[in-house]
N, C-alpha and C positions, 0 to 999 in steps of 0.2 A: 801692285806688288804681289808676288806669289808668295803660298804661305806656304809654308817651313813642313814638311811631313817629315814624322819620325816613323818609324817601322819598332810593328812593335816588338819586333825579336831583339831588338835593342836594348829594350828595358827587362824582357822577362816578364812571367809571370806575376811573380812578388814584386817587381819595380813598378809595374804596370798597376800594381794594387795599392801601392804606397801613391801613386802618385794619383789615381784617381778620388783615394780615401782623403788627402791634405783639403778637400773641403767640405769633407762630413764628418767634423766632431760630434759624437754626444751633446746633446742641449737640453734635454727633457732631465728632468734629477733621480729617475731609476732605470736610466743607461748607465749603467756601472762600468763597462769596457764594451769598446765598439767594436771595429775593425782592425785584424791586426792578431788575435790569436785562436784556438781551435775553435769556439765559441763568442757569443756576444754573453755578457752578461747583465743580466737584468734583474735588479733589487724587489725580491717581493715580500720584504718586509720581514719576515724573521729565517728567511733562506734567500739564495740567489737561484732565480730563472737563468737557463741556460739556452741557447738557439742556434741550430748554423744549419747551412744548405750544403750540399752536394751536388754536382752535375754527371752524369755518367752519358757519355754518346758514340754510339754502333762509330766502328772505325775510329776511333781516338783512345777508347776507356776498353773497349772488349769487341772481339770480332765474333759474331754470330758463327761463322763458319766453324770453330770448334768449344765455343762458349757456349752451353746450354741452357735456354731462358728461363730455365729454374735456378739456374746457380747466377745469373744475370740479377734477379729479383732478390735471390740472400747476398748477392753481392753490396746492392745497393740501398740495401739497409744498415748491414756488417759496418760499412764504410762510415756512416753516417755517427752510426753508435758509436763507434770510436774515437769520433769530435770529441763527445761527452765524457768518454771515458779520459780521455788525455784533461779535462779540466777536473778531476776524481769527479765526477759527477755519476748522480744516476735517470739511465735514461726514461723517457715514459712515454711520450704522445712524437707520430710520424704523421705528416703528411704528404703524398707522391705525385708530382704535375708529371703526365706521360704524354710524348706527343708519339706516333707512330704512324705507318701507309698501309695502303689497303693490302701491303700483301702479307699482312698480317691477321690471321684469321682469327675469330674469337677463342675457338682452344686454343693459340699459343699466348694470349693474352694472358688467357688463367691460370696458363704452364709458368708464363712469369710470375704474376699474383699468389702461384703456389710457393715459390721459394722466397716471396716477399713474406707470407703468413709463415712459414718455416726459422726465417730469422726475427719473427714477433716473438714468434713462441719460447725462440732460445735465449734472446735477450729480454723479453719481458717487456713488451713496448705493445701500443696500442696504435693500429695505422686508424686515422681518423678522418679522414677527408686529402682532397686532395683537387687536381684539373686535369680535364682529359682532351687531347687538342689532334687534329692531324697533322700528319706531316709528311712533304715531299721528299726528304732525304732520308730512311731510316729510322733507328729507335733512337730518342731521348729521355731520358728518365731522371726528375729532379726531384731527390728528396730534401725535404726540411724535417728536421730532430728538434721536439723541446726535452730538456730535463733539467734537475734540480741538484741542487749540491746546499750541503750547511756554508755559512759563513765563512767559519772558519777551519772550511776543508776545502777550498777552492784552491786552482790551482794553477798557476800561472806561467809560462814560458820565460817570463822576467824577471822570477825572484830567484834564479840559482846565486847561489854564494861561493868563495872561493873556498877552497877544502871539502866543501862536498861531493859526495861521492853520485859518478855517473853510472848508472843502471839499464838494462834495458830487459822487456821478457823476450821468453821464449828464442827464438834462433832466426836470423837474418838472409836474406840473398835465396832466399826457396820461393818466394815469386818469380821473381825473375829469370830463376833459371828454370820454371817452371812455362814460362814463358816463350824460352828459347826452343823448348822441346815439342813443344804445342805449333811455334811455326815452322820449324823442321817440320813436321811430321802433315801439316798446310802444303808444306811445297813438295813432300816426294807423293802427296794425293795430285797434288795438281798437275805433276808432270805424266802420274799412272794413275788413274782411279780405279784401277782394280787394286792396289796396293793397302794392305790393310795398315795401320797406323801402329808402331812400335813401340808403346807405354808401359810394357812391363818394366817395373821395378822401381819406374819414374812416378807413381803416384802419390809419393807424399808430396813431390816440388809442385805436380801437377794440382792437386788441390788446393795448396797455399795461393795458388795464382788463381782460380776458380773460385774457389770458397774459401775467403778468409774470415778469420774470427775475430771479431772486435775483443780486447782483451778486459773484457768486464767480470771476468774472473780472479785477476790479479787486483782489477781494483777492491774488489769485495775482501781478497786476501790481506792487502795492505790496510783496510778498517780495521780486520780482528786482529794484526799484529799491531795496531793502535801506533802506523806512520801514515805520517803526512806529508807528500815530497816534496820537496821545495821547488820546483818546476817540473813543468812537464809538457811532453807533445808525441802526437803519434806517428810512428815512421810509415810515410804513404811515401814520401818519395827520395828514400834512400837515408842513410844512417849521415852521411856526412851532411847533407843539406841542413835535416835535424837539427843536428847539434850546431852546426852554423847559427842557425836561427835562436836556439838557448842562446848562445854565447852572446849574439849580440844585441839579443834582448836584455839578456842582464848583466850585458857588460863585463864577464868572466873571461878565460881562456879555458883552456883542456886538455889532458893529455889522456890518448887512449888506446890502451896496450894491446895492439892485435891478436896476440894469444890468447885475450880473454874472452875476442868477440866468439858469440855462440854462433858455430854455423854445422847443418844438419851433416850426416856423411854423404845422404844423394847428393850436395852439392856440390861436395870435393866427387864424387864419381862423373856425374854430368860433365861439370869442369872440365876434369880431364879430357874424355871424350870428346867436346867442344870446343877447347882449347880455350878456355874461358875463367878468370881469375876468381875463384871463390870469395876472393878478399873482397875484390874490386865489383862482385857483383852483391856483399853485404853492405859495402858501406856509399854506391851508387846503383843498386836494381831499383826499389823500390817498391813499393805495393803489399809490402808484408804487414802493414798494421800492427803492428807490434808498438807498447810502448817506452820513448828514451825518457828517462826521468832522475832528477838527482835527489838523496838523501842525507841527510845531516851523520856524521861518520857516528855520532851515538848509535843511531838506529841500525846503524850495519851487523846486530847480534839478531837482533829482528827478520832480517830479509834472507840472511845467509846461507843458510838451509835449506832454502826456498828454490824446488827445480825450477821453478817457472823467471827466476830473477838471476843474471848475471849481473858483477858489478863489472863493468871495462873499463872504472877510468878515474880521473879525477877533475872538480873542476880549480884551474887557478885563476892570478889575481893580475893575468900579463894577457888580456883581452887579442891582442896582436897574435898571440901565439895559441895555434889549436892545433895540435899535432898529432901523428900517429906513430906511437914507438912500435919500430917493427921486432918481429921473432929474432932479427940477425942484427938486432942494436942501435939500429938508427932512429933517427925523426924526422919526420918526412910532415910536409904542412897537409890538412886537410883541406881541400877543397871542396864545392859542390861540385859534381857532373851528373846530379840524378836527371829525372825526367821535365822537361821545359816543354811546355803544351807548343809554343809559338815558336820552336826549331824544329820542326818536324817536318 
C-alpha cells in the first residue's frame, strides 16, 4: 500500500506547526505554555522564564547582495527580542548557532558579530554561548532569547476580550516596501553594473527592512503608564495574519478602521510609484516588528497621547467576523496573504 504524501504548502506554516505540536504537550509542572505563542513559558518561581528561537537563512530571510552583514547580525537579534517583548517581558541572555561556507572570511564573520553586539547593547541582552557549524549552502543563523516577565504581567495572544481596544506601535508596511526598493534597485544592477542604485529619499522604508527595532521601548513605556495589555503579538508577518491569530486565540472578532492604521508618507510615495497598495502592503508586507496588542477601554486615557501607540480598532464578541472598515464605508473581511515560508 502507498503511503499518502501531503505537501506541505497545504498546511502552511502554522498548520504544519499545530499539527506537529498535537504530541508535545507540556508534562514537566514549570512548562507553563508550550508551543503555540511568541514564547514558551517557564515558571521560576516567583516570575515566569521566557524562551523562543528564531531562524534566519541567506535567500529566504535576507539576500546578502544588498543586506549588509552588520545589519544581518542586528537583525537577528532585533527579531528575537521582540518574541519577548510581544509577551511584555524583558529580555536578557542570547544564544547564536551559525552555520556558514568557506566563502566567508573571518572579517565578515566579525562584520556580522558586530551588529549582533550593536543590537546587545541597544536592547540590553547578553549573547552567551552559542554553535558554530559549516555549511554547504550559505549563511544560517539561529538565535534563541531567554527573558523574564512578573506573573502578572504576562502576556498572552488568548486573553483578548470583546470591547477591547486594538492597538498597534509605530507605523506599518515600511518593510515591505522597503523591500520592494531594494530589489528594484538588485535588478536594474544586474541588468547594468555600472548603474549606481537610486535610494535617495527611500531610507526610512529602507531601514525598517534592514534594521528593525524590537519595540522594547513601548514596552518599558506601557510599565510607567501602569497598562497591562490583554493580548499581545508581534507583527513579523503582516497586520492581518496578526490579528487573525489574536482572534482566534481568544475567540474574539474585530473591527479595524483603515484610517487609523499608521502608515509612514514614503509609503504612500513608493506606493505610487510602484503601483503598490499602501493599505495592502500594511496589513500583508510584513517584517515591521512592530507590536498588535489590545487594551481594556479604561486604560485608553493612558496610551492616547502616546506617539508611538495608534488605537485601529476594536475587539468584538462575533469571532466569525474580523473585518476592515474602509475610508469609503464599507467592510470588507480580513484575511491573511502575509508571508508563507512553503509558497515560495
Amino acid at each position: 500500500m502507498t503511503q499518502s504524501r501531503t505537501e506541505i504548502a497545504s498546511l502552511g506554516e502554522f498548520g504544519l506547526i499545530r499539527r506537529l505540536s498535537e504530541n508535545f504537550t507540556p508534562t514537566l509542572p514549570d512548562s507553563v505554555l508550550g508551543i503555540g505563542d511568541d514564547t514558551a513559558v517557564i515558571d521560576l518561581g516567583t516570575e515566569y522564564g521566557l524562551l523562543s528561537t528564531d531562524l534566519l537563512l541567506e535567500g529566504v530571510h535576507f539576500d546578502l547582495a544588498f543586506c549588509p552583514l552588520k545589519h544581518v547580525g542586528y537583525k537577528a537579534i532585533a527579531v528575537n527580542v521582540s518574541d519577548i517583548a510581544a509577551m511584555n517581558g524583558i529580555p536578557g541572555q542570547v544564544t547564536v548557532g551559525l552555520a556558514l561556507s568557506n566563502r566567508f572570511s573571518v572579517e565578515a564573520v566579525e562584520e556580522l558579530y558586530a551588529g549582533m553586539r550593536a543590537a546587545c547593547d541597544d536592547f540590553k541582552v547578553d549573547l552567551v554561548g552559542g554553535d558554530l557549524s559549516a555549511s554547504r549552502s550559505g549563511l544560517l543563523i539561529s538565535v534563541s532569547v531567554f527573558g523574564k516577565v512578573a506573573k502578572e504581567k504576562v502576556t498572552y495572544r488568548k486573553t483578548a476580550k470583546p470591547n477591547d481596544l486594538l492597538c498597534v506601535t509605530g507605523d506599518l508596511g515600511g518593510a515591505y516596501m522597503g523591500l520592494q526598493v531594494l530589489e528594484r534597485e538588485k535588478q536594474v544592477y544586474m541588468a547594468n553594473p555600472g548603474m549606481q542604485p537610486e535610494l535617495e529619499g527611500n531610507e526610512y522604508i529602507i531601514q525598517r527592512q534592514l534594521k528593525p527595532e524590537a519595540r522594547m521601548d513601548v514596552i518599558y513605556e506601557l510599565r510607567d503608564a501602569g497598562v497591562v495589555p490583554t493580548a499581545m503579538i508581534d507583527v513579523s508577518d503582516g497586520l492581518a495574519s496578526e490579528l487573525l491569530h489574536l482572534c482566534s486565540q481568544s475567540g474574539v472578532g474585530a473591527l479595524v478602521f483603515e484610517e487609523n492604521i499608521p502608515i509612514d508618507e514614503q509609503v504612500y510615495l513608493i506606493g505610487t510609484e510602484l503601483n503598490l497598495s499602501p493599505i495592502t502592503a500594511a496589513m500583508n508586507g510584513g517584517e515591521d516588528y512592530e507590536l498588535l496588542f489590545t487594551i481594556k477601554q479604561a486604560d485608553y486615557d493612558r496610551v492616547k497621547n502616546s506617539p508611538n501607540i495608534s488605537v485601529i480598532g476594536y475587539m468584538t464578541d462575533k469571532p466569525a467576523e474580523i473585518q476592515l472598515a474602509t475610508k469609503g464605508g464599507n467592510r470588507l473581511p480580513i484575511t491573511a496573504q502575509g508571508w508563507n515560508h512553503f509558497n515560495q
